[in-house]
DONU-380317 format. One record per residue (C-alpha): residue number from 1; residue in three letters; x negated, y negated, z negated. Coordinates in steps of 0.2 Angstrom, whole numbers. Each point is the difference from the previous one (the first is absolute). Layout:
<nodes>
NODE   resi   resn       X       Y       Z
NODE    NUM    ALA       X       Y       Z
...
</nodes>
This chain:
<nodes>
NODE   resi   resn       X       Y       Z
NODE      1    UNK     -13    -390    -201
NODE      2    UNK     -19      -7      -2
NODE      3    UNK       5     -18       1
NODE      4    UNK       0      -7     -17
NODE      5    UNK      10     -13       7
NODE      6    UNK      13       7       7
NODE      7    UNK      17      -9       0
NODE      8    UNK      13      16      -7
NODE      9    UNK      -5      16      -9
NODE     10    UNK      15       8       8
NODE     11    UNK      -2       6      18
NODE     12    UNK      16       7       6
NODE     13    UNK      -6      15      13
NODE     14    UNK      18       3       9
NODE     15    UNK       5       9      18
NODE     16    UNK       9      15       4
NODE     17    UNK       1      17      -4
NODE     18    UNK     -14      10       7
NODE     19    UNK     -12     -15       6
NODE     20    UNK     -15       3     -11
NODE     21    UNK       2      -9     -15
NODE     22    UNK      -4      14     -12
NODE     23    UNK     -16       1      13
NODE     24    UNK      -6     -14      -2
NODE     25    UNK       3      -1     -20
NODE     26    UNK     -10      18       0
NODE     27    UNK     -14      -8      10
NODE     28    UNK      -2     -15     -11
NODE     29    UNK       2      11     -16
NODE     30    UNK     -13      11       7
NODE     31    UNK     -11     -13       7
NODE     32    UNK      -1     -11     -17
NODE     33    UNK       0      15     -13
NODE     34    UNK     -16       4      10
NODE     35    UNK      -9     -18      -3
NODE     36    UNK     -12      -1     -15
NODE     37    UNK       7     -15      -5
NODE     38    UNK      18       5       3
NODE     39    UNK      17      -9      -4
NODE     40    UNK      12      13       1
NODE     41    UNK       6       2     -15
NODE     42    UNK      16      11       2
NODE     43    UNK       9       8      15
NODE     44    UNK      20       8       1
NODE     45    UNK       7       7      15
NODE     46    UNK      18       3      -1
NODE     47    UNK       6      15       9
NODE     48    UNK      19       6       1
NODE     49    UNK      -5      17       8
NODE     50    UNK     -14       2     -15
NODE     51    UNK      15      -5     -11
NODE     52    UNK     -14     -15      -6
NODE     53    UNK      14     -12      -1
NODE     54    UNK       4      -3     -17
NODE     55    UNK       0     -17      -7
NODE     56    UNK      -3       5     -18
NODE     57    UNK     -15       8       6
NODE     58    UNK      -7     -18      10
NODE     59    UNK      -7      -8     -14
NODE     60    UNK      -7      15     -10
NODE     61    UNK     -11       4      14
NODE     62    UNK      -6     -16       2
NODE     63    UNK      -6       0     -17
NODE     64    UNK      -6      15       1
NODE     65    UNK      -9      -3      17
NODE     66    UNK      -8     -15     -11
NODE     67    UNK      -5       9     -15
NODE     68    UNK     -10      13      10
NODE     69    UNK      -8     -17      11
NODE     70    UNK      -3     -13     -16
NODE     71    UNK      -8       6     -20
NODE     72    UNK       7     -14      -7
NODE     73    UNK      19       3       8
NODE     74    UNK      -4      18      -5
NODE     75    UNK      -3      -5     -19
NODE     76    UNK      13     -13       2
NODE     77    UNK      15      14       7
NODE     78    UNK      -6      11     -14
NODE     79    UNK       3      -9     -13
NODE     80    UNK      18      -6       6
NODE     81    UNK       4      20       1
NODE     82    UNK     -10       5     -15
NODE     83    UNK      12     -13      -8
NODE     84    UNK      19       3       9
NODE     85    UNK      -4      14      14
NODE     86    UNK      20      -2       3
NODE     87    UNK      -5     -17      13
NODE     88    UNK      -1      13      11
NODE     89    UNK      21       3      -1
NODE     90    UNK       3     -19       1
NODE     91    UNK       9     -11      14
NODE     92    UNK     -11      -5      14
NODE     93    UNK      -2     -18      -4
NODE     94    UNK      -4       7     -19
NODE     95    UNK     -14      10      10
NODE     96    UNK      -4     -16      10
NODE     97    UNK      -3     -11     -15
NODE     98    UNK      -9      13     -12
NODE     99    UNK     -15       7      16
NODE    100    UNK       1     -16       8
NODE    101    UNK       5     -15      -3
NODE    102    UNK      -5       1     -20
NODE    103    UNK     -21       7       3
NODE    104    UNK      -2      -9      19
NODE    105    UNK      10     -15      -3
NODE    106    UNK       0      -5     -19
NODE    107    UNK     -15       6      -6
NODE    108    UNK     -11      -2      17
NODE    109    UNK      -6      19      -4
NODE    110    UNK     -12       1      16
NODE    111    UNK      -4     -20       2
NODE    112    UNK     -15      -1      -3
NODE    113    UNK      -8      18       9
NODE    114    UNK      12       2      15
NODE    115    UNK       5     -17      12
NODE    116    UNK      13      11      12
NODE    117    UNK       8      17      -4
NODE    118    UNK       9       7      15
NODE    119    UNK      18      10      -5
NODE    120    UNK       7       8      17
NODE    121    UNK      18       3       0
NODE    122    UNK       6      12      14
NODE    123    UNK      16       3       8
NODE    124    UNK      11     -11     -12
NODE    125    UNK      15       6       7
NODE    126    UNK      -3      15      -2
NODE    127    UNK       2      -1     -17
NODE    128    UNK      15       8      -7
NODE    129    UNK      16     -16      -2
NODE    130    UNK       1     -15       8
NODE    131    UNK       1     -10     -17
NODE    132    UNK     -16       8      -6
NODE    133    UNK     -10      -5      17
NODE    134    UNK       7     -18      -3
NODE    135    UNK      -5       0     -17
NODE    136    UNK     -18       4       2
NODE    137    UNK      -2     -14      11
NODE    138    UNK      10     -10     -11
NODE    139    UNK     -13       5     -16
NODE    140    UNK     -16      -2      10
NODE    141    UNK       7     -15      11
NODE    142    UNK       3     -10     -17
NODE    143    UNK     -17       6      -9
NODE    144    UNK     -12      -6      15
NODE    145    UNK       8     -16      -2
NODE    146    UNK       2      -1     -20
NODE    147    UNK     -19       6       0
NODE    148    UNK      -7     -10      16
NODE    149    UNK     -20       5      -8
NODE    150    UNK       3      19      -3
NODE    151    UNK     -12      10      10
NODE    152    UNK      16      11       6
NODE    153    UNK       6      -1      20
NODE    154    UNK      10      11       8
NODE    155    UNK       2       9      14
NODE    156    UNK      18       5       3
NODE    157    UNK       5      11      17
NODE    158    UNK      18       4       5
NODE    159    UNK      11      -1      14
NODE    160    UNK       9     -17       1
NODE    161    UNK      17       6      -7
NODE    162    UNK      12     -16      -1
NODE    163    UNK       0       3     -19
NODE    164    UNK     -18       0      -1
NODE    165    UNK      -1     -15      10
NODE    166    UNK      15      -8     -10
NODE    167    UNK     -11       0     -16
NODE    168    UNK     -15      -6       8
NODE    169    UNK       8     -14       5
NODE    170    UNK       9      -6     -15
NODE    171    UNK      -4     -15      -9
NODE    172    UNK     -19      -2      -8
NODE    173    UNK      -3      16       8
NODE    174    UNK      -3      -7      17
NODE    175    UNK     -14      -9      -7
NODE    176    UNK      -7      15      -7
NODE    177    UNK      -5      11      15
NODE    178    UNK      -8       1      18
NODE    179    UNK       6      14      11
NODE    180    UNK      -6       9      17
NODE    181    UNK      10      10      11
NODE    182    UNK      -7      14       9
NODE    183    UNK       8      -2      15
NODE    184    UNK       9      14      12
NODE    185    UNK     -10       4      15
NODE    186    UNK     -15     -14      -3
NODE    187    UNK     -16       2      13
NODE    188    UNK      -9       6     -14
NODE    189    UNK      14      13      -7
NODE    190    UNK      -2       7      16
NODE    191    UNK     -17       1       1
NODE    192    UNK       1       9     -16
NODE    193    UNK      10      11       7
NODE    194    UNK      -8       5      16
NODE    195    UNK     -15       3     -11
NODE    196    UNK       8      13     -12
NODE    197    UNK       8       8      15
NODE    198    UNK     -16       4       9
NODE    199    UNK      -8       5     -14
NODE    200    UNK      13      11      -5
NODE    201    UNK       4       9      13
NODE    202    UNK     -20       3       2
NODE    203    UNK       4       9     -18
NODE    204    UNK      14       9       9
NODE    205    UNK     -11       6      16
NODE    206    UNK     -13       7     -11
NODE    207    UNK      14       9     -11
NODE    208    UNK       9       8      16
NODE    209    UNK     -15       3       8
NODE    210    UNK       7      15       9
NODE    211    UNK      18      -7       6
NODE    212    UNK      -9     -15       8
NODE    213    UNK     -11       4      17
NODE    214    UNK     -16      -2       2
NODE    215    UNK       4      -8      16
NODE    216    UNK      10     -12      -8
NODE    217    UNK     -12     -12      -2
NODE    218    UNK      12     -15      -7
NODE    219    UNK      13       4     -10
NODE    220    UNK      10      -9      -3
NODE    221    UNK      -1     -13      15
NODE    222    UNK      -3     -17      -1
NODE    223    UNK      18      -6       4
NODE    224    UNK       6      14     -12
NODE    225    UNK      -9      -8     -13
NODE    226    UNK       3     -19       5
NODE    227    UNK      21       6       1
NODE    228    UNK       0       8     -17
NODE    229    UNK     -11     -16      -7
NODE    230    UNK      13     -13      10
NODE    231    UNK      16      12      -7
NODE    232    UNK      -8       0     -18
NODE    233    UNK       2     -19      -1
NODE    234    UNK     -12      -1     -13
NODE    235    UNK       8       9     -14
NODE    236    UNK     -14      14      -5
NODE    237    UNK      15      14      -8
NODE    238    UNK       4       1      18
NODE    239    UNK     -16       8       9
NODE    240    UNK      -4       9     -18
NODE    241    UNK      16       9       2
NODE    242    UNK      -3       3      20
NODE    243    UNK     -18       7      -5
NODE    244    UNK       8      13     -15
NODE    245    UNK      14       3      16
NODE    246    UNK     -14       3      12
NODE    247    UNK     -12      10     -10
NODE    248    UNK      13      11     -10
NODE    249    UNK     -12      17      -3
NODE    250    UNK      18      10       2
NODE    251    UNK       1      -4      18
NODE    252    UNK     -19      -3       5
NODE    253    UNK       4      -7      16
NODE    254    UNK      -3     -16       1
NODE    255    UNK       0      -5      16
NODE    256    UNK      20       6       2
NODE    257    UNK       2      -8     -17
NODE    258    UNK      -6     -19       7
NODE    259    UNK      12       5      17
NODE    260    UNK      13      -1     -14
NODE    261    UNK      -3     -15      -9
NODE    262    UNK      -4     -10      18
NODE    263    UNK      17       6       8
NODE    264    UNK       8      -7     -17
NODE    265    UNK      -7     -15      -2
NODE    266    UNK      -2      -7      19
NODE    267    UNK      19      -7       2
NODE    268    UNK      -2      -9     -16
NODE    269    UNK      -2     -17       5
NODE    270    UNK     -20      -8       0
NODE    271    UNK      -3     -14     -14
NODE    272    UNK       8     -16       5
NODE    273    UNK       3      -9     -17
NODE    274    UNK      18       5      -2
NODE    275    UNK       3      16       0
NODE    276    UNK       1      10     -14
NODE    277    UNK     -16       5      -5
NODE    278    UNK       5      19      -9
NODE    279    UNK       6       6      18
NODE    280    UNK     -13       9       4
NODE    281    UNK      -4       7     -18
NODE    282    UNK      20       5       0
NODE    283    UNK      -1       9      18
NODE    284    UNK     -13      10      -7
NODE    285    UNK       5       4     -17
NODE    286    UNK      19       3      10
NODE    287    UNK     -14      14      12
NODE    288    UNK      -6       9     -16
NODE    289    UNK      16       2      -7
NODE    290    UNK       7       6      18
NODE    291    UNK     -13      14      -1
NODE    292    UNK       8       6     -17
NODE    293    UNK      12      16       5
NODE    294    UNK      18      -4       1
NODE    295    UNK       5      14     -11
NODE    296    UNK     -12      -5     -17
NODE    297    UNK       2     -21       5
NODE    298    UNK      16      -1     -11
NODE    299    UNK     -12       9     -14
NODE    300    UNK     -14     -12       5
NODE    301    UNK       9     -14      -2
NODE    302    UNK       8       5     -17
NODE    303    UNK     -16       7      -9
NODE    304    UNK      -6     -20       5
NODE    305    UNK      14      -9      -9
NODE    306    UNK      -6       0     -17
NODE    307    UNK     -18      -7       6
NODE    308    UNK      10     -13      11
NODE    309    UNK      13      -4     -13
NODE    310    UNK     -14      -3     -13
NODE    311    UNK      10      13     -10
NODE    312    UNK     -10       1     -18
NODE    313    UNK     -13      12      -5
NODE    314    UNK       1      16      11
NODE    315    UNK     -16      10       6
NODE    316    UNK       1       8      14
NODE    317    UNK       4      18      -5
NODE    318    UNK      13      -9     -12
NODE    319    UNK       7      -9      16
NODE    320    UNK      -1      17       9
NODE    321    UNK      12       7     -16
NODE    322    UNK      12     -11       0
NODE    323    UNK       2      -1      20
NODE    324    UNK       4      20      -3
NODE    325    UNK     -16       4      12
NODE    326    UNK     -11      12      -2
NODE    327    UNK     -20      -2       2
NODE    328    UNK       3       6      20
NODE    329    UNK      13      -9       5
NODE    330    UNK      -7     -17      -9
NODE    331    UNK     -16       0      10
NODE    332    UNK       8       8      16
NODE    333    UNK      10     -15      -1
NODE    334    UNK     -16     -13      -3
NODE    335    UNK     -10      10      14
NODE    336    UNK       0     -13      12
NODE    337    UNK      -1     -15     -10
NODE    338    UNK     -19       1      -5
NODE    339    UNK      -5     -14      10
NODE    340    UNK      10     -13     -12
NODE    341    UNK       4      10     -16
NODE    342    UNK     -13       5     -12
NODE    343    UNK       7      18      -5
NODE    344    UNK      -7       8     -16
NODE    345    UNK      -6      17       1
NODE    346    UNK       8      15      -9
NODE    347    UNK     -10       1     -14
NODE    348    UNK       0     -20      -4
NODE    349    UNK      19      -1       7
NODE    350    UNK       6       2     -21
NODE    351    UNK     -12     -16      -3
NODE    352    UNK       0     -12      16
NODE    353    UNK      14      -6      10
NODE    354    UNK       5       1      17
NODE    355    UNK     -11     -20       6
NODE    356    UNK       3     -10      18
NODE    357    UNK     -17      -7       5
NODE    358    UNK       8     -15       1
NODE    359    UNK      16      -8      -7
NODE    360    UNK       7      -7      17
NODE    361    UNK       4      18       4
NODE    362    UNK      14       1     -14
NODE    363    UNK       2     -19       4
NODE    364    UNK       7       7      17
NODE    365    UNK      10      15      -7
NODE    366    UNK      10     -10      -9
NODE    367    UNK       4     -14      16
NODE    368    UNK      15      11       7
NODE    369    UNK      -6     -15      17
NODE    370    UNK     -18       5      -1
NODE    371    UNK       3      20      -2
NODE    372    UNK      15       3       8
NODE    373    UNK       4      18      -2
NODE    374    UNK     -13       1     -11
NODE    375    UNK       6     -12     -15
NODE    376    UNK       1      11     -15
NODE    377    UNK      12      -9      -9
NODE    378    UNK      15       8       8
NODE    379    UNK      17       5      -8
NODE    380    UNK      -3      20       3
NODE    381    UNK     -18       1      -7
NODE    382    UNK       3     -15     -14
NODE    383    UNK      15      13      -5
NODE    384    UNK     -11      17       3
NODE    385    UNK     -10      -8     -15
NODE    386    UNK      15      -6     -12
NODE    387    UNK       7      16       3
NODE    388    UNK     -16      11      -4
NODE    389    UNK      -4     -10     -14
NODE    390    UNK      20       2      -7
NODE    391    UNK      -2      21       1
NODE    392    UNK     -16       0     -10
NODE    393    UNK       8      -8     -13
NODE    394    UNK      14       9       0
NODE    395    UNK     -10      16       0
NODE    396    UNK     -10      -7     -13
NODE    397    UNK      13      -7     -14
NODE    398    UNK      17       8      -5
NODE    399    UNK       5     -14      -9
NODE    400    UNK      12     -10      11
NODE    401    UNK      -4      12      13
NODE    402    UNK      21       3       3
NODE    403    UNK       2     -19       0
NODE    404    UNK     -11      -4      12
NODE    405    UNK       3      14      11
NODE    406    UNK      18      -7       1
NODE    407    UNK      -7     -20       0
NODE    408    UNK     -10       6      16
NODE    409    UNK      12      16       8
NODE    410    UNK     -13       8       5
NODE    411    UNK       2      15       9
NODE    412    UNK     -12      14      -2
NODE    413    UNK     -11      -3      13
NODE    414    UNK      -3     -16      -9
NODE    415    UNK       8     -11      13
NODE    416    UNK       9     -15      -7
NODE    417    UNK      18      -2       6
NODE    418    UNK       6     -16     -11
NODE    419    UNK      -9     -11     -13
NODE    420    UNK      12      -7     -10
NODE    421    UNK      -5     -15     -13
</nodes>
């Protein structure tokens, strides 16, 4: 990023979900916003569960990031929007052109005071549509190398979808970036990971002081550690999602809680190269779900489809309204699903949604082969959904109500015998 002579102003930051991308993007972004003479000049960090994935919003923030950083992008923005404040309405490559390629491009706006401005890009593919992902790179791919002596490079993270990896690699692209893979179960990954563990679960002794004996003078043992590092195979959602798990305040046992997750995850297979590397995340997400109690799962299941589904707008007591729950039943149903969802409390619940700590949790919802009995998008609660929503509109319009009722023939339970078309 320092070296003035670098060969791209691309790099391409790709591996899978859960591997410590966004780490390593935070720890840059923390480490050079901190330097006197920093070059970070503008960070986004996409975020499906936040519902940070718009791409209108991509290049707006950028800008704005940039106007707060630099007075003369700040007196040149202000100007634009003093003049036509509807730019912020227009396409993406309308944005593109008018906040970057126009002031950092054309008019060399920074030049002369600024030889590197670092914009981080993180979790691309996270951003909502596959043709908006691929347009990014396409806009900042052909601006780097229309405007080889703009002080712009880029740092772009995201996991190496074949459509992300398709448009890298098209035509004058390829000459445009670099890339690193953060690989799956490295010696330093694991490292990393013993590292977190121990200090973690040093958190979690001092926290359950007095469900964990005196006597006990290490906890958890050495090969306890070592298996759960091995088992992780370097991706970091898995031992963050084990330490939530272990040290859930609800139960406050740790000890039986990590007897759990070890009798889960030792007949996963041990890292050998070719095995899949989400076994052991899945066998433990698959142990959470199991502790949910069989007669609120179905409600479980169904209160997540709208989050899983990307279903539009919807906050969580909205959610809770239109799954017909009431405020017990809703977090009855969540109760043992802290350890990987986020769930607003009561008196935010009509302003926050219901959030997975990490999207590779609704990633392994939807994977009816990853999840099993599990996967939400099943026929009965896909249909619970259609159905609810169907009555509240009919309880909420007359107009048409006959001709849908008869469309539908729904009987007065609301159960839908025949859909005819």
């Amino acid at each position: 990023m320092h070296n003035l002579a670098r060969k791209y102003k691309i790099l391409w930051l790709h591996g899978p979900a859960g591997v410590g991308k966004s780490a390593i993007l935070q720890t840059i972004a923390e480490t050079a916003s901190g330097a006197a003479t920093s070059i970070l000049g503008a960070t986004l960090f996409f975020s499906r569960p936040n519902s940070r994935d718009d791409p209108k919003c991509v290049f707006i923030t950028i800008a704005y990031r940039l106007a707060v950083r630099y007075p003369l992008y700040r007196q040149y923005i202000v100007g634009l929007l003093t003049i036509d404040p509807q730019l912020v309405e227009k396409s993406l490559a309308e944005q593109f052109k008018t906040f970057i390629v126009q002031p950092f491009g054309v008019k060399k706006l920074l030049a002369e005071h600024h030889d590197t401005v670092l914009i981080l890009l993180d979790g691309l593919d996270e951003c909502n549509g596959e043709e908006a992902q691929c347009e990014i790179i396409h806009l900042i791919g052909r601006f780097v190398l229309q405007y080889p002596t703009s002080p712009l490079i880029w740092l772009i993270a995201s996991r190496p979808e074949p459509h992300i990896q398709d448009t890298f690699s098209e035509g004058e692209l390829q000459r445009a970036y670099g890339q690193m893979r953060v690989r799956v179960d490295s010696d330093q990954g694991r490292r990393d990971v013993e590292k977190y563990l121990r200090d973690k679960f040093t958190d979690i002794r001092k926290k359950h002081r007095r469900s964990i004996p005196s006597s006990l003078q290490q906890w958890p043992s050495k090969s306890d550690l070592s298996t759960i590092a091995t088992r992780s195979s370097g991706l970091f959602i898995f031992p963050s999602t084990l330490i939530r798990f272990i040290g859930d305040t609800a139960y406050a046992d740790p000890i039986s809680r990590l007897k759990i997750v070890l009798e889960v995850i030792e007949p996963t297979s041990s890292s050998d190269g070719g095995h899949n590397p989400f076994e052991t995340l899945d066998a433990l997400y698959t142990q959470i779900l199991s502790e949910v109690p069989q007669d609120v799962l179905l409600t479980t299941l169904r209160l997540l489809v709208p989050y899983v589904a990307k279903i539009p707008g919807s906050n969580f007591v909205e959610s809770c309204n239109w799954s017909g729950l009431t405020q017990g039943h809703a977090y009855s149903a969540l109760q043992r699903l802290h350890c990987v969802l986020d769930v607003p409390e009561p008196q935010y619940a009509s302003r926050q949604k219901l959030r997975a700590f990490h999207a590779s949790f609704y990633d392994y919802l939807l994977s009816p082969s990853r999840s099993g009995v599990f996967h939400v998008m099943v026929p009965e609660v896909i249909q619970y959904h259609h159905l609810r929503r169907i009555r509240i509109l009919l309880e909420s319009h007359s107009v048409g109500q006959l001709l849908i009722a008869q469309a539908l023939e729904l009987d007065t339970d609301g159960t839908c015998r025949n859909v005819r078309y």
